[in-house]
N, C-alpha and C positions, 0 to 999 in steps of 0.2 A: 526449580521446575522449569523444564524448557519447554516453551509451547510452539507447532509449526501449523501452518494451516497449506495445504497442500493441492492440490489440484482442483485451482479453481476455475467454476464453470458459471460464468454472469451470462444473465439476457438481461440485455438492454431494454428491448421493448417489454417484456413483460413486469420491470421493474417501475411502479406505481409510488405505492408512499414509501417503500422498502427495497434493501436490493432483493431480484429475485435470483438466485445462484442455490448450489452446490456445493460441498468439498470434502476432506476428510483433514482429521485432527490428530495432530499426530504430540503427545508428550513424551518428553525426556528419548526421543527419537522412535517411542514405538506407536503404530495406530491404537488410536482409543476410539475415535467416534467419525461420521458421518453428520454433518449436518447442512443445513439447506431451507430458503425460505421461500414462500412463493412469492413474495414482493407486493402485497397486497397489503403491507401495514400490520401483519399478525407478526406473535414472535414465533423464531427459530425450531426449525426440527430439529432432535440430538436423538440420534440412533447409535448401537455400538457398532465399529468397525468391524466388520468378518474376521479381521484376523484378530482381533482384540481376545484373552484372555485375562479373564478377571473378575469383578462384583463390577459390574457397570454401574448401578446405581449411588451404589458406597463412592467410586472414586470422584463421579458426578458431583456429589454432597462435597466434598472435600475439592474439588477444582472451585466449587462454587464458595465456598469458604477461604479459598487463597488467594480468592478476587475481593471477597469482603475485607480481610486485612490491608489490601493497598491499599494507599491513601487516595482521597477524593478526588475527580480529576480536575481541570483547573478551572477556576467562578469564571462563569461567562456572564450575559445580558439577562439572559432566562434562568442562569442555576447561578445566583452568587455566591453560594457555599459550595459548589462543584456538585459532581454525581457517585453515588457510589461507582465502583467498578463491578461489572460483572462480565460474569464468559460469552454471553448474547453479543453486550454491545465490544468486547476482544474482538469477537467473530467477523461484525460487521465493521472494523476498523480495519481488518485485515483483506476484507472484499476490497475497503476503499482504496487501501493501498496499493493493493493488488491494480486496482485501476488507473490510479495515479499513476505507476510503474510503466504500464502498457504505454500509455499517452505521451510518456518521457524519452520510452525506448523508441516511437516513435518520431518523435519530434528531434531525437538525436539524431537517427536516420537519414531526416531529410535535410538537416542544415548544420549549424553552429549557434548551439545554444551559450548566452551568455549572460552575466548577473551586470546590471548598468543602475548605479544607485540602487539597489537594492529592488529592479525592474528587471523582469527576464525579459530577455529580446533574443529575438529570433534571426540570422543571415542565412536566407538560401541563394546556393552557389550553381545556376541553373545548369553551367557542364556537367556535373557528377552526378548520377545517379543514386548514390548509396556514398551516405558519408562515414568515412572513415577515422580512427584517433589520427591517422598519420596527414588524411587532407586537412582536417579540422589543427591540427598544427600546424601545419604548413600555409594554411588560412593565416592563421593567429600572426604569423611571424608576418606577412605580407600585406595583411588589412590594416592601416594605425587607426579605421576605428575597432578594433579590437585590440590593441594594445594597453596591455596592462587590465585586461576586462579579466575576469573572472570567469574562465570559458568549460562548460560543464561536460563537453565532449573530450576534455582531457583527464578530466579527474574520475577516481574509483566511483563505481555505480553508485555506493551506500552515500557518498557525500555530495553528490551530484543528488541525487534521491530527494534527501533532506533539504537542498538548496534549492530544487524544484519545488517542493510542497511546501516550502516557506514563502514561496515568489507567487502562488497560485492560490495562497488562502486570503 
């Protein structure tokens, strides 16, 4: 089962003890649902998508059971045995990411993102306006304190991604 979560729609200010956002849900590449919370601490709306055909509720029960067989997710401080999985909290791990994403594509924008002992550090290059793979190489090769760094403006978004949200949690 492929899950996609598709055009997301966050407010920041309105987002309280919850995010408050929008989106739709898309499995195995077709719309299934609509969902969206007000950011107030309540849980999630799941509406069917317009174009969705099918039992929306049956598929529901069975999304919501394909989330029960995963395994726990990992023991933290508060949950030592982990948490179940469920498609609420999918939902809002896909906002989060969603937002992580933004804040990275930006931050790549403005400079040359780089991993320093396992420390993300930031060089802005106050000439350029819009930073490019080709400046931020050409950075690399010319700055020796980026030499040999681990530079995330070079690498494919999805690993740059991960290298991000590892350096910000």
């Amino acid at each position: 089962m492929k899950l996609e979560m598709k055009a997301i729609k966050h407010s920041e200010f309105a987002s309280e003890e919850t995010y408050c956002y929008e989106a739709a849900v898309y499995v195995d590449g077709k719309p299934f649902a609509l969902v969206g919370n007000d950011g107030h601490g309540g849980c999630d709306r799941v509406y069917p998508h317009q174009k969705f055909n099918g039992a929306f509720q049956k598929e529901l029960r069975e999304l919501g059971a394909y989330f029960k067989s995963l395994p726990k997710s990992d023991p933290c401080e508060l949950f030592p045995d982990g948490l179940d999985q469920s498609f609420e909290g999918w939902c809002h791990e896909q906002v989060m990411n969603h937002l992580i994403r933004k804040d990275m594509k930006r931050d790549l924008a403005k400079g040359v993102l780089y991993m320093d002992d396992e420390k993300l550090m930031f060089v802005k290059y106050a000439r350029y306006k819009k930073m490019t793979k080709e400046i931020a190489s050409i950075a690399a090769q010319k700055d020796k304190n980026l030499f040999g760094k681990q530079i995330l403006n070079l690498m494919p978004e999805c690993d740059a991604f991960a290298e991000y949200k590892l350096a910000i949690d």
